[in-house]
C-alpha positions as CSV (number, residue, x, y, z in Angstrom):
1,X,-14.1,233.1,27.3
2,X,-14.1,235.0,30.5
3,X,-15.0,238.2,28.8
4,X,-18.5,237.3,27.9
5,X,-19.6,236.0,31.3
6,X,-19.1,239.8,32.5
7,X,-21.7,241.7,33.4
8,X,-21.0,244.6,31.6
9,X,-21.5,242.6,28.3
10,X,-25.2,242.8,28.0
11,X,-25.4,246.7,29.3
12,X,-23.1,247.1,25.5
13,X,-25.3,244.3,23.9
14,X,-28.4,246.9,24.8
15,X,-26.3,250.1,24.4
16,X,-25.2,248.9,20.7
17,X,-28.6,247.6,19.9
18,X,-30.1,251.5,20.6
19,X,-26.9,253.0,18.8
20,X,-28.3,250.3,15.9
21,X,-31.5,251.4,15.5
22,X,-31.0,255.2,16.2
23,X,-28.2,254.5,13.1
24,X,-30.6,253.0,11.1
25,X,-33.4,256.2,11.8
26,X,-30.4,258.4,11.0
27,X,-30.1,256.8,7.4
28,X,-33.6,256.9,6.7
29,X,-33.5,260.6,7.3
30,X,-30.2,261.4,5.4
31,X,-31.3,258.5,2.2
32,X,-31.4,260.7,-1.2
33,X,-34.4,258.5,-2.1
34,X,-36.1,259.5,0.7
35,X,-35.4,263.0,-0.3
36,X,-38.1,263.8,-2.9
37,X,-40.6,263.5,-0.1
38,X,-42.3,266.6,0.9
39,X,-41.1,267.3,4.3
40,X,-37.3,266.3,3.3
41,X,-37.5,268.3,0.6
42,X,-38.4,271.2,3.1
43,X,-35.8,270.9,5.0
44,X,-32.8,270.1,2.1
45,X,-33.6,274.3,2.9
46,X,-31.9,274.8,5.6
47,X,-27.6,274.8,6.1
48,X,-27.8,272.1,9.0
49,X,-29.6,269.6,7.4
50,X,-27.6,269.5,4.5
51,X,-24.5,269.1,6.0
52,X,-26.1,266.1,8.7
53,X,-27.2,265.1,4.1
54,X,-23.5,264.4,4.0
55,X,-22.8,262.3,6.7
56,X,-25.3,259.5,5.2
57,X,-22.5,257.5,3.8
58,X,-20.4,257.9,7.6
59,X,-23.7,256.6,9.4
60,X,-23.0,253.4,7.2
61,X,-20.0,252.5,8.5
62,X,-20.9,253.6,12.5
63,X,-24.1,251.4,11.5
64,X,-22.2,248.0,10.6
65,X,-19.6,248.2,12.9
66,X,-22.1,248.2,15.7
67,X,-23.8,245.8,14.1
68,X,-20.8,243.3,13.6
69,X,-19.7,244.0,17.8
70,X,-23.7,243.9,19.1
71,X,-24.1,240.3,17.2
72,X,-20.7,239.3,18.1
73,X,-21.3,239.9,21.7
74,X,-24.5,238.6,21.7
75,X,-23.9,235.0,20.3
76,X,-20.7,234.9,22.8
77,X,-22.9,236.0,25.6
78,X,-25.7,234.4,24.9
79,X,-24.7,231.4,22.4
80,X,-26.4,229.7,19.2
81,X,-30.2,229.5,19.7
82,X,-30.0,226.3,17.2
């Protein structure tokens, strides 16, 4: 397919992979498990971090979908290492 020999396919391949792990930093931080540590429970404090609290289930779905579009693009691009 045309569309993966373009050369803007691995600028999104590297874009999605940040947007990937800066997701996956962003559930860590918002995780009620994580919570009962000391410095989360600090900052369950303050107004802002509880509402960025709530989005923890939203960052789940941003998380997969760039998931599911950085590993489609990078198997088109790049093919099956096997």
């Amino acid at each position: 397919m045309e569309i993966f020999q373009s050369t803007v396919v691995p600028r999104l391949i590297f874009i999605l992979g940040i947007v990937n792990i800066l997701a996956v930093m962003l559930i860590f931080f918002s995780c009620r498990c994580v919570s009962s540590g000391s410095l989360l429970r600090k900052l369950m404090k303050y107004q802002a971090y509880q509402r960025f609290f709530g989005y923890h289930c939203s960052i789940w779905w941003v998380l997969w979908l760039s998931v599911v579009i950085h590993a489609t693009l990078a198997i088109g691009f790049f093919g099956v290492p096997f």
